[in-house]
C-alpha positions in Angstrom: 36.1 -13.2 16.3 39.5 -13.0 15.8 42.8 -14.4 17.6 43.6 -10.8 18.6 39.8 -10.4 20.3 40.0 -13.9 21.9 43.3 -12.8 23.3 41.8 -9.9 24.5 38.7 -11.0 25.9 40.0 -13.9 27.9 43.4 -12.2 29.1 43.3 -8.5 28.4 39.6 -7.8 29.5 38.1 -7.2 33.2 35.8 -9.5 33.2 37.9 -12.1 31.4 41.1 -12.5 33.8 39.0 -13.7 36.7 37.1 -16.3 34.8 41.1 -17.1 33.6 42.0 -16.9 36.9 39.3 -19.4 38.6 40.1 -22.0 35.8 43.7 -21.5 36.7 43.0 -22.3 40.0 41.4 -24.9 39.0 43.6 -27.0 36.9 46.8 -26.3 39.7 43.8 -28.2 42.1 43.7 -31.0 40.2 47.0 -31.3 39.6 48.2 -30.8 42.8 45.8 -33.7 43.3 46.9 -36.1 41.0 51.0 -35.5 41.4 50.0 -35.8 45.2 47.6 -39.1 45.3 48.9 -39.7 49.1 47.0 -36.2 50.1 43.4 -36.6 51.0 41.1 -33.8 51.8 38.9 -33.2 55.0 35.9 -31.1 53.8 32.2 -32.0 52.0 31.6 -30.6 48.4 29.2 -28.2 50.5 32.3 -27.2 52.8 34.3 -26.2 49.9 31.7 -24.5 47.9 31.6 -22.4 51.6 35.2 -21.8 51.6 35.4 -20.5 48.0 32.8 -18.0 48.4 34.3 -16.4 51.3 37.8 -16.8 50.2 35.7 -14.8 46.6 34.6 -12.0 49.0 37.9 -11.5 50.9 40.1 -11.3 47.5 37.1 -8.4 45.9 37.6 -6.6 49.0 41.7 -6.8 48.3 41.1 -6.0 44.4 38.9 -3.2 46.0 41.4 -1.7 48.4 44.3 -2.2 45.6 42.0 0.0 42.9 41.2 2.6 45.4 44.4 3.3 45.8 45.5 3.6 42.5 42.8 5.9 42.2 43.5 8.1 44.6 47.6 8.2 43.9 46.4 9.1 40.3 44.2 12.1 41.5 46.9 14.6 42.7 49.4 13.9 40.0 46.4 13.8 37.0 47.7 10.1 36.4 50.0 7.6 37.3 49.5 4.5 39.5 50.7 2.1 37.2 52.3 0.0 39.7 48.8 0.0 42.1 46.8 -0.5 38.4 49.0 -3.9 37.9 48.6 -4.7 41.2 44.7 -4.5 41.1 45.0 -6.7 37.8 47.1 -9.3 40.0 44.3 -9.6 42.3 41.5 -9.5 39.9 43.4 -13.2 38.7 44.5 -14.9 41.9 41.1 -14.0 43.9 39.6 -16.6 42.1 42.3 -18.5 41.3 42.8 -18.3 45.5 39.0 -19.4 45.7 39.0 -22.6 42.7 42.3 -23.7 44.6 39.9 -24.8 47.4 38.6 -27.8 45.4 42.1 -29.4 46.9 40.3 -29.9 50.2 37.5 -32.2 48.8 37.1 -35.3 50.9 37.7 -38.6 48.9 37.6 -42.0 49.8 41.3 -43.3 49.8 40.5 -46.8 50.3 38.5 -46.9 46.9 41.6 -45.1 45.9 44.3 -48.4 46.9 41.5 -50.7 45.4 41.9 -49.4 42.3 45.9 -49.0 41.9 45.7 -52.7 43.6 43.5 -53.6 40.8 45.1 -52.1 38.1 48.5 -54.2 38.6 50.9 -52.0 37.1 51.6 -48.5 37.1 50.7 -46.8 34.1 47.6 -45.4 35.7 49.7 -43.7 38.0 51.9 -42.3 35.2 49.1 -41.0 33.3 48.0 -38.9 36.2 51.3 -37.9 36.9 51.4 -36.7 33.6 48.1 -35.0 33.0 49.1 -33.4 36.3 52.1 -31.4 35.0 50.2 -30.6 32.0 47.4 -29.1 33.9 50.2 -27.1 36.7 51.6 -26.1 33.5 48.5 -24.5 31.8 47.9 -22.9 35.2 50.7 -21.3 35.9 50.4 -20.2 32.0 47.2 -18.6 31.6 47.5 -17.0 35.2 50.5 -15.3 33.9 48.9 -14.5 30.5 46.0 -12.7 32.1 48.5 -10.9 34.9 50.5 -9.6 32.0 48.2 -9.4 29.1 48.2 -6.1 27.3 44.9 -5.0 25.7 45.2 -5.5 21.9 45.3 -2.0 19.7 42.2 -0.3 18.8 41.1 0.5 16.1 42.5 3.9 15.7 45.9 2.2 16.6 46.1 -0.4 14.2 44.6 2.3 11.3 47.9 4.6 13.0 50.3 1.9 12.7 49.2 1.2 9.3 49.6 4.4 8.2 53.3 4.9 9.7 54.3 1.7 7.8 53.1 3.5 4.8 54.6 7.1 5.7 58.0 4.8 6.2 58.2 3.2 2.8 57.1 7.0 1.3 59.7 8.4 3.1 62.2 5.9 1.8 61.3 7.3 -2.1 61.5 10.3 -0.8 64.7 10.1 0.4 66.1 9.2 -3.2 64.0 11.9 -4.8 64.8 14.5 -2.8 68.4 15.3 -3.9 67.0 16.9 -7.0 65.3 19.7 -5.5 67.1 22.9 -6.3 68.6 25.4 -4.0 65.7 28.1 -5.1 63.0 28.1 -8.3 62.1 31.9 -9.0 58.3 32.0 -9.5 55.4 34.5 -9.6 52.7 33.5 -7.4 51.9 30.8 -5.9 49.0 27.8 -5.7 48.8 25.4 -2.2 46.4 23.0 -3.5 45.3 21.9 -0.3 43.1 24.1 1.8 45.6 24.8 4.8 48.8 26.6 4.9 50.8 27.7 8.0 50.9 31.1 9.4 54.6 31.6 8.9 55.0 29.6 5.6 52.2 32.4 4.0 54.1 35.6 5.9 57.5 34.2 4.7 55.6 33.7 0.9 54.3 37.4 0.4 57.1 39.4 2.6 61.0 37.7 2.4 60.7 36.0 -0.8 58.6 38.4 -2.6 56.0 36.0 -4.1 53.8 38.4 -5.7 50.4 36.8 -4.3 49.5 33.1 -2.7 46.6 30.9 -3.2 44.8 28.5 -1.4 42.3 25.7 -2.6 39.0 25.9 -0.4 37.0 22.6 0.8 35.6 21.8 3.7 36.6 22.1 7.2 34.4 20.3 9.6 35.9 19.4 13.2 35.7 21.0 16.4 37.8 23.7 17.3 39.9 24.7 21.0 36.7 25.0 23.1 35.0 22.0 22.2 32.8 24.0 19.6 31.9 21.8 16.1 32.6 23.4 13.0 31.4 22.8 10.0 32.2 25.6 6.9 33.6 25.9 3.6 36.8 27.8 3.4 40.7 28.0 4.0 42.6 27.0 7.2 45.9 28.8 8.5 48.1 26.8 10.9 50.0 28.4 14.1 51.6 26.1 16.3 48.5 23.6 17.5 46.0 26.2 16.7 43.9 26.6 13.7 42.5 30.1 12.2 39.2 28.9 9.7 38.2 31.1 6.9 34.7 30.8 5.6 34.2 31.8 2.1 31.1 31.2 -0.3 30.7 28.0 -1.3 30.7 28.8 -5.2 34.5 30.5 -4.3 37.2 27.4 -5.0 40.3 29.6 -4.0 41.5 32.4 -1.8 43.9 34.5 -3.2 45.9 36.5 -0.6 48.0 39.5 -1.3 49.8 42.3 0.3 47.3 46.0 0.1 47.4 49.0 1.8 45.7 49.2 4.9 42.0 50.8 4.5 41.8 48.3 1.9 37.8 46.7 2.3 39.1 43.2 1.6 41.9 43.2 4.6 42.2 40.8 7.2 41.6 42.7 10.5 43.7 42.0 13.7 41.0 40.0 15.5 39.9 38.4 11.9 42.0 35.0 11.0 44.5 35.2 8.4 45.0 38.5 9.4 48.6 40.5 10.2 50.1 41.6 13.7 48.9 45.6 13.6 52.3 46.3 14.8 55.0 47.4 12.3 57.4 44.5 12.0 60.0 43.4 8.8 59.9 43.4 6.5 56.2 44.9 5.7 55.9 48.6 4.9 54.2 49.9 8.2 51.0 50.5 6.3 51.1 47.1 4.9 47.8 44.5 5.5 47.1 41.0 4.1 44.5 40.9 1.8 42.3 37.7 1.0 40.1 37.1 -2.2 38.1 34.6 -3.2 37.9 33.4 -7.0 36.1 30.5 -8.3 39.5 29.7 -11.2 43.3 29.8 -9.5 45.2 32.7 -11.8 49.1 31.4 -9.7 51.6 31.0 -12.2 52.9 27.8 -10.0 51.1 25.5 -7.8 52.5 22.5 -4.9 49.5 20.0 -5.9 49.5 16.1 -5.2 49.7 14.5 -8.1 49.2 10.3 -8.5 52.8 8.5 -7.6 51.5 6.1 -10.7 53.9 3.2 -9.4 51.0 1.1 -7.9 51.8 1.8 -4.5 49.0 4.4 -4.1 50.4 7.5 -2.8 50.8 11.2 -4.1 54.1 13.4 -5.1 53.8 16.7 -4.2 54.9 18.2 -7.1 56.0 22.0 -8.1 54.0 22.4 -11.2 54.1 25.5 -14.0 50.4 25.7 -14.7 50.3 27.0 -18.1 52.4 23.9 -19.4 51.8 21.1 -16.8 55.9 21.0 -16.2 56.9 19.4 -13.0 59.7 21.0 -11.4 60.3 19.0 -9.1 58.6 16.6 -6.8 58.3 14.3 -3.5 56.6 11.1 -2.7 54.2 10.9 -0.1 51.8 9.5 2.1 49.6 12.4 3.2 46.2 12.5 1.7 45.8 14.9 -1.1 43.7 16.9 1.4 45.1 16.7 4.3 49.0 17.0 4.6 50.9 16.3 7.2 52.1 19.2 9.5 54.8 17.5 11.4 58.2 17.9 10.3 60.1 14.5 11.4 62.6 12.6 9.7 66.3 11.8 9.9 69.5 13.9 8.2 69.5 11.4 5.0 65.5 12.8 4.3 66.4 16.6 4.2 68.0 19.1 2.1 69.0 22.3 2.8 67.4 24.8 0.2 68.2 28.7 -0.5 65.6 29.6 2.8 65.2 26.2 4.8 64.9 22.6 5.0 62.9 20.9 2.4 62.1 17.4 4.4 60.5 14.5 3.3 57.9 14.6 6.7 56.2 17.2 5.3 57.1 18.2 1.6 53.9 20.1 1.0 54.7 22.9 3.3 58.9 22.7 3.1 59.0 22.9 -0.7 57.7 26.8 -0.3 61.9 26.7 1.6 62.8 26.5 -2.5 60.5 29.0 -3.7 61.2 32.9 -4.7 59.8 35.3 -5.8 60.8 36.4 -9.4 63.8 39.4 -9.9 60.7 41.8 -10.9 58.6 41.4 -7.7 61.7 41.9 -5.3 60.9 46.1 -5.9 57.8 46.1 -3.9 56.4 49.1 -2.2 54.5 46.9 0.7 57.4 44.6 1.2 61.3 43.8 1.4 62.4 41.1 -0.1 65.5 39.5 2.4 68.6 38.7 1.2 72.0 37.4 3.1 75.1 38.2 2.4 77.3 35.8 2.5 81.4 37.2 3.4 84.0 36.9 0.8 86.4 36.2 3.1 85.7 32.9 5.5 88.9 32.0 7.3 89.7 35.0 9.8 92.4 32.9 10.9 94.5 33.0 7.7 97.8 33.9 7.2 97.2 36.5 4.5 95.0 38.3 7.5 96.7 41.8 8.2 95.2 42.9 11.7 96.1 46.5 11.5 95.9 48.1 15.0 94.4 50.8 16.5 93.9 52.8 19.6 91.1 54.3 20.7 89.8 55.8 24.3 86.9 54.1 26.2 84.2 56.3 28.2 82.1 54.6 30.9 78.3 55.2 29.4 76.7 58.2 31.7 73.7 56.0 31.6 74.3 53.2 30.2 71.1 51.3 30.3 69.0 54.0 28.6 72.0 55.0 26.2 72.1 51.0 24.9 68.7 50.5 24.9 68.2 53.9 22.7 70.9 52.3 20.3 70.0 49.2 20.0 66.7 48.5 17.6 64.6 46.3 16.8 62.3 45.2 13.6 59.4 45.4 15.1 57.4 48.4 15.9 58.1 52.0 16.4 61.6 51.1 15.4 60.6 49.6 12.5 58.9 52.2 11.1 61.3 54.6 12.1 64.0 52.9 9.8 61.7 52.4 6.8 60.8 56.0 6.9 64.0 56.4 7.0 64.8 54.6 4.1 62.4 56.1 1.7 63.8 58.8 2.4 67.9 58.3 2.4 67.7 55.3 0.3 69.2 53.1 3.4 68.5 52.6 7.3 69.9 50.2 9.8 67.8 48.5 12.1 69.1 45.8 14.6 71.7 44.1 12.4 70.1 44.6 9.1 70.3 47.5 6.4 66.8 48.1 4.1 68.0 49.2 0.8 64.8 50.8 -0.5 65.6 51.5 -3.9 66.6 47.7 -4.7 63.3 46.6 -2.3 65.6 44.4 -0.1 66.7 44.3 3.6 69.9 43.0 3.5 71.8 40.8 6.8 75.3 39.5 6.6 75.7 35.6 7.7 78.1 34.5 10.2 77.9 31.0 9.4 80.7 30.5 7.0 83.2 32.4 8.9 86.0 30.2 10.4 88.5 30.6 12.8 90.4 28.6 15.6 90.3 30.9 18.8 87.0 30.8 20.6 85.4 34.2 21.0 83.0 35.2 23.7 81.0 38.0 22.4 80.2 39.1 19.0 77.8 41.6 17.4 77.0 43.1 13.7 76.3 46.8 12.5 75.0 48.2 9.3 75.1 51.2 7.1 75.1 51.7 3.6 78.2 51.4 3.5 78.1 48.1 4.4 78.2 45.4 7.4 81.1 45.7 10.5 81.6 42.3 12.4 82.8 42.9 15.7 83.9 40.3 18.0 85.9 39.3 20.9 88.6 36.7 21.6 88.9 34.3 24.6 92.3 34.5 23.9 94.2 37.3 23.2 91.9 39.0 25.1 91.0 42.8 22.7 88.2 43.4 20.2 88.6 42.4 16.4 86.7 44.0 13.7 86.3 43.2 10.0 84.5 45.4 7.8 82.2 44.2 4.9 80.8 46.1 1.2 77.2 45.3 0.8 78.2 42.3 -1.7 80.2 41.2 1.3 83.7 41.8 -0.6 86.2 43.0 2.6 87.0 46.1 3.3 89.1 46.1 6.4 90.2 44.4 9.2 91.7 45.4 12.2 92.5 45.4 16.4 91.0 47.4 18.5 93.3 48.3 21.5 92.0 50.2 24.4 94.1 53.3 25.8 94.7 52.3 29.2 94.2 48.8 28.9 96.6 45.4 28.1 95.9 41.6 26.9 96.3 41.0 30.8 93.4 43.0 31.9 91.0 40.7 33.5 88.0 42.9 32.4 88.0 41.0 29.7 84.9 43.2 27.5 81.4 42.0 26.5 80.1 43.3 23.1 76.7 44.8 23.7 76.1 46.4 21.0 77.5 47.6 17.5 75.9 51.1 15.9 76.9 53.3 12.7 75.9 56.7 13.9 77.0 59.4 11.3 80.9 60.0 11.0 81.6 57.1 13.3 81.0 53.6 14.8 80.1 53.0 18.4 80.8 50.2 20.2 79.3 49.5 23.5 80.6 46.7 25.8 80.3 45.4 29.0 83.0 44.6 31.6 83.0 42.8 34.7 85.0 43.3 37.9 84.0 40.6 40.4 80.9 41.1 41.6 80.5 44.9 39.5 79.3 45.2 36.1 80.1 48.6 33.6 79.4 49.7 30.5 81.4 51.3 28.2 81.2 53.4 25.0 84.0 52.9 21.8 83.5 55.6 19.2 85.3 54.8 16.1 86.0 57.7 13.2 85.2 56.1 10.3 88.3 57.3 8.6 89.9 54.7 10.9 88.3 52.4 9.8 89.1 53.0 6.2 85.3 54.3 5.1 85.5 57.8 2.9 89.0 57.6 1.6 
């Protein structure tokens, strides 16, 4: 037994504190005794015994009440009671620490007492009990406290956790110094996760914006139990969403799933209610008769794969390294702690242990799963007919605030929407659903379709959005909104101050095209309707703009339609 179980068993246990607490009571007996020779008690051995078992029962019945009531404070609130739970711990130590205290009352003889401090002629005797009795009032008072306080040592599966953050720290420390050489993007083929889980998003993202041709995953076992309480125990691939799991079993002779994007009717399709399957909705940036398909093979055929490989450093743990199968080059590649099998799913970590690559954070909490952030899909997969590969645009032009900024003006009417909230809603769309597939119908068929705020350019297999991130400027605005057409991106937006709507026009490479105020007919930088961008849609010959404007307690909509020959598009 160890000091930590000692420590436990005498001062963290139930059954401990109250033989801690009767010794207590004990030693501050005797020591009250000796630093108080003059005090004599005035009850038998018998008498005491008596009074220490009733003094026994009345403290239960107190550590009784106390835990009852912790108990039933806990109920309505499914916990709690910690102040009630300390206080039942108190009286599990001074109940008998209350009843060994009555030892003080046993009757001695104090003339036997004078014969002997008359016989010893000096006073060293008395000293020596003087003495011992501080020492014992001391130890009292110490190990009653101890066992009032004492905090149950860690389990087992705590001290196996800490050790394994200790370990995850000093990872994450090479990590840190490693990670500055991953590059914004690698261009790959497919793709190998050699670990048997992947998350939901991670494999969408894989397959659909980066245009990864097809992802695999390593199979093994998966043995747990799963949300209700059911044990599993299969050989296959597991998809992560959130805190739930999807399994897929697969033959045992299979080592990898290979999934791929098919057309629907395809036998080897994940079906809605099957895991690893896709939303049956329409949604971006799939082709609407798109599916995910999964296929096992017993050899991986990915030209890349994220695998753990040995850190070789003596330390024991794994880099999760971007490796070109055909040659065995490393790429790139992260130390870790995770288990070669098993990698960690949490993304934690502070600013110094991330990097910002071309489509995410790469982090050093979970570098399996964030190094896919790096990954694309080669230049010859982004033309796929099932998928659209995404691409951001990023503006030429970044400071809307600068000098060289010529806001031309122009002056348009304003028509309150008949019905508004139908009207909007009808403009406004979204990349999911019917309105998806309206828009990528579309497409195939004009080359080019807006949806929402992005453009799909079919014939270059890409569905492009313009970034806002970059753009600078020193007046606050209140609203803002983006439209698309193949004629590129308009970025409409309105200041707190002058009050009026702005718009800058954008080319699909994001060069500028034009830039300009929009003024209102009717309407002055003091008009306290100040507007609301709702919504911004290229519809034919010209650009709407729908806002919102407020008038104390009364809200309107409003429609803006723009030629585009104002806005300098067909000259």
């Amino acid at each position: 037994m160890n000091l930590a179980q000692t420590d436990y068993l005498l001062f963290g246990n139930l059954f401990g504190m109250p033989v801690v607490g009767f010794f207590g009571g004990l030693f501050a007996a005797i020591a009250y005794r000796l630093l108080n020779p003059e005090i004599n008690g005035t009850k038998s051995v018998s008498e005491v015994i008596g009074s220490a078992i009733k003094r026994i029962f009345v403290g239960g019945v107190i550590a009784f009440a106390v835990l009852l009531l912790a108990i039933l404070s806990a109920i309505p609130y499914g916990g709690g009671g910690s102040g009630l739970i300390f206080g039942f711990r108190v009286a599990l130590v001074l109940a008998p620490f209350w009843a060994a205290f009555a030892v003080v009352d046993i009757h001695s003889d104090p003339t036997k007492d004078d014969a002997e401090r008359s016989e010893s002629g000096d006073h060293s005797s008395e000293k020596r009990k003087v003495l011992i009795g501080i020492i014992l009032a001391c130890l009292s008072v110490g190990i009653v406290l101890k066992a009032m306080l004492a905090k149950p040592p860690p389990s087992a599966e705590e001290t196996e956790q800490k050790k394994r953050d200790k370990l995850r720290e000093l990872a994450m420390a090479q990590c840190t110094r490693e990670i500055q050489n991953v590059a914004d993007e690698y261009n790959i083929d497919s793709l190998l996760l050699d670990a048997n889980k992947v998350k939901e998003s991670t494999l969408i993202s894989l397959l659909g914006d980066r245009g990864v041709r097809f992802v695999e995953l390593r199979a093994g076992r998966l043995k747990g139990r799963d949300n209700r309480g059911e044990e599993f125990d299969m050989w296959g691939v597991a998809q992560i969403n959130g805190d739930e799991y999807s399994r897929l079993e697969i033959e045992a002779d299979s080592q990898y799933v290979k999934f791929d994007l098919a057309k629907k009717g395809d036998p080897r399709c994940r079906t809605y209610s099957s895991p690893f399957s896709m939303q049956d909705s329409p949604h971006s940036p799939f082709a609407p008769n798109t599916c995910l398909r999964a296929i096992p093979n017993k050899k991986s055929l990915a030209s890349h794969a994220i695998k753990a490989l040995p850190a070789n450093d003596g330390t024991g743990f794994i880099r999760w390294s971007l490796v070109e199968q055909s040659t065995g080059n490393v790429l790139v590649a992260l130390t870790s702690s995770d288990s070669p099998n098993n990698p960690d799913t949490n993304e934690r970590g502070s600013k110094n242990e991330w990097k910002i690559a071309k489509f995410g954070a790469v982090n050093c909490g979970n570098p399996y799963f964030s190094l896919t952030n790096a990954i694309k899909g080669l230049p010859q997969n982004t033309r796929q007919s099932l998928s659209l590969v995404r691409r951001v645009i990023e503006p030429k032009i970044v400071d809307l605030t600068s000098d060289a900024i010529i806001w031309s003006e122009i002056r348009v009417d304003e028509i309150e929407a008949p019905d508004a909230g139908t009207r909007v809603g009808q403009e406004r769309t979204s990349a999911w659903g019917g309105d998806w597939e309206i828009a990528y119908r579309k497409a195939e068929v004009d080359g080019f379709a807006d949806v929402g705020d992005e453009l799909i350019d079919y014939k270059a297999g890409e569905l492009l959005s313009l970034s806002l991130r970059e753009l600078k400027y020193s007046e606050k605005w209140v609203s803002k909104s983006v439209g698309a057409s193949s004629s590129g991106f308009v970025f409409v937006f309105v200041f707190e101050h002058p009050n009026g709507i702005r718009l800058v026009r954008f080319g699909i490479n994001g060069e500028l095209q034009w830039q300009g105020k929009i003024q209102v007919n009717g309407r002055d930088n003091t008009d306290s309707t100040r507007p609301s961008i709702i919504n911004v849609k290229w519809s034919g010959s010209e650009l709407r703009i729908y806002v919102s404007r407020r008038s104390g307690n009364r809200s309107s909509d409003w429609l803006i339609r723009i030629p585009n020959s104002t806005i300098g598009v067909g000259k």
